[in-house]
C-alpha positions as semicolon CSV with decimal commas, in nm:
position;residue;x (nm);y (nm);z (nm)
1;X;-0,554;-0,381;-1,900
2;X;-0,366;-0,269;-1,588
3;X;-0,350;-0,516;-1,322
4;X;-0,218;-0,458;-0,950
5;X;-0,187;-0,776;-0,744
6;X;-0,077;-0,777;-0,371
7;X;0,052;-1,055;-0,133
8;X;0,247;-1,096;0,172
9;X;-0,091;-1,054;0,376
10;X;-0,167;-1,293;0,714
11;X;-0,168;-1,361;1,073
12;X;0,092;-1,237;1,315
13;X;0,135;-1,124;1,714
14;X;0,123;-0,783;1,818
15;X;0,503;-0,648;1,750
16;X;0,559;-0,897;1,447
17;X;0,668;-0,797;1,083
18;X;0,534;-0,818;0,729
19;X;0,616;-0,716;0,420
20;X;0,328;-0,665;0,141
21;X;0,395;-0,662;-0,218
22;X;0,211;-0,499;-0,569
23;X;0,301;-0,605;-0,880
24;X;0,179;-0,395;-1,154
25;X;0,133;-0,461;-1,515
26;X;-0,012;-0,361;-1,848
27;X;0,159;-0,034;-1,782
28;X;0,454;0,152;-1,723
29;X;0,516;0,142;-1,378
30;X;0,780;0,413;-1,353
31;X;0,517;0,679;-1,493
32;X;0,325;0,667;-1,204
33;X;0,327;0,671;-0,827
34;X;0,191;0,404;-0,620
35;X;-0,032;0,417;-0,274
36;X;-0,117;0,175;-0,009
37;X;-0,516;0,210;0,085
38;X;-0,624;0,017;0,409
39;X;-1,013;-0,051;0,524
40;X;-1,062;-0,197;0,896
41;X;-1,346;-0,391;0,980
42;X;-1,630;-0,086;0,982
43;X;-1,405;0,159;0,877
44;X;-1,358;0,404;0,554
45;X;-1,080;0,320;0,356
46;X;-0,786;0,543;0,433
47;X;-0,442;0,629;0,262
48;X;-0,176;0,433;0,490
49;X;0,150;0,517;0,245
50;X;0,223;0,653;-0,101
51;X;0,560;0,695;-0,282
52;X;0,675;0,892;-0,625
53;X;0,759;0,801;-0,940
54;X;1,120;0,786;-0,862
55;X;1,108;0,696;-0,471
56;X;1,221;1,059;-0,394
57;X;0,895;1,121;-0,202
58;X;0,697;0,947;-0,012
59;X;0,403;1,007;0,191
60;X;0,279;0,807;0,582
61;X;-0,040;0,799;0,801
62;X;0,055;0,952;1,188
63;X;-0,093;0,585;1,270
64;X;0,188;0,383;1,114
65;X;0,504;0,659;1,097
66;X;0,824;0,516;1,224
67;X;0,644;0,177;1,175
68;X;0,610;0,103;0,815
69;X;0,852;0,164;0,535
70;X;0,688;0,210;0,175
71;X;0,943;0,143;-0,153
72;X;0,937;0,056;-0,503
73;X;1,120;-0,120;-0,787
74;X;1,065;-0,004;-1,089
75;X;1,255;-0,288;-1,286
76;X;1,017;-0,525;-1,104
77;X;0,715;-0,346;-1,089
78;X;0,666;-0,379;-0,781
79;X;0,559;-0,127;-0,479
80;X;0,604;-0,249;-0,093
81;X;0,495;-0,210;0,222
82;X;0,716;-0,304;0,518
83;X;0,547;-0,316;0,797
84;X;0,714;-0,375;1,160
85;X;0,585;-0,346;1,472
86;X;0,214;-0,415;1,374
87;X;-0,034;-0,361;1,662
88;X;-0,395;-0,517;1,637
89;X;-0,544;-0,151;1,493
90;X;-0,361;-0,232;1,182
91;X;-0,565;-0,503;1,124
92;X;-0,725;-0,438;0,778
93;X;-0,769;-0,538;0,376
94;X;-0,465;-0,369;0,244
95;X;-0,513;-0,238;-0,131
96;X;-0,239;-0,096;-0,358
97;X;-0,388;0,149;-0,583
98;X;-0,292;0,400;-0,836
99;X;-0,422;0,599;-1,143
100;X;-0,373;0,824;-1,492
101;X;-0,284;1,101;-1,349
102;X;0,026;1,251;-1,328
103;X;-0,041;1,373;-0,919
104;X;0,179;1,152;-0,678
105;X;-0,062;1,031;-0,481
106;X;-0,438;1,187;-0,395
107;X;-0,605;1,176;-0,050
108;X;-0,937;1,163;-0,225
109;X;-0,950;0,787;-0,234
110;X;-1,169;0,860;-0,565
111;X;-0,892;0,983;-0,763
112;X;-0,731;0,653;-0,784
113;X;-0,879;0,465;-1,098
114;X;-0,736;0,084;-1,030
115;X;-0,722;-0,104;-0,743
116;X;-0,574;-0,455;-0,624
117;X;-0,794;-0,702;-0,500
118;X;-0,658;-0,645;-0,123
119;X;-0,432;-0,876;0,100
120;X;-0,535;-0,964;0,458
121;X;-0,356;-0,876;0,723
122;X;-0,450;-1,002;1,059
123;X;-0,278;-0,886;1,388
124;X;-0,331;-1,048;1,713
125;X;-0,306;-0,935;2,053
């Protein structure tokens, strides 16, 4: 079964920094690229980030460019998310998410097949 668990969620000030973390398993994580997926309170879930395979790509909402940096390592299994300079709009359930394809990343939300159980993230004014 493939699993995809995040952390590094919580409460912080307008301006702070976090970092989120995926760690994927019961596949091969370098086969496949990796997306961050955000849903605000009332809100459609939208595609915040995405990287490649390798890292050589990667993909960032107008809302959080020059903000948040998106990375991977693929001896870890593990996709980030750093996020600086949050501002109470980013508040949201933050979801990694991926799938079987061999496509990047999708901006049909559909398209991705397994999802995290979401991390909190909370910003403050």
């Amino acid at each position: 079964q493939v699993r995809l668990v995040e952390s590094g969620g919580g409460l912080v000030q307008a301006g702070g920094s976090l970092r989120l973390s995926c760690v994927v398993s019961g596949r091969t994580f370098s086969n496949y690229g990796m997306s961050w997926i955000r849903q605000a309170p009332g809100e459609e879930r939208e595609l915040v980030s995405a990287i490649s395979r390798t890292g050589g790509n990667t993909y960032y909402a107008d809302s959080v460019k020059g903000r948040f940096t998106i990375s991977r390592n693929n001896y870890k299994n593990t996709v980030y998310l750093q996020m600086n300079n949050l501002k109470p709009d980013d508040t949201a359930v933050y979801y990694c998410a991926t799938s079987d394809s061999s496509w990047s990343w999708s901006f049909s939300l559909n398209d991705y097949a397994y999802w995290g159980q979401g991390t909190q993230v909370t910003v403050s004014s």
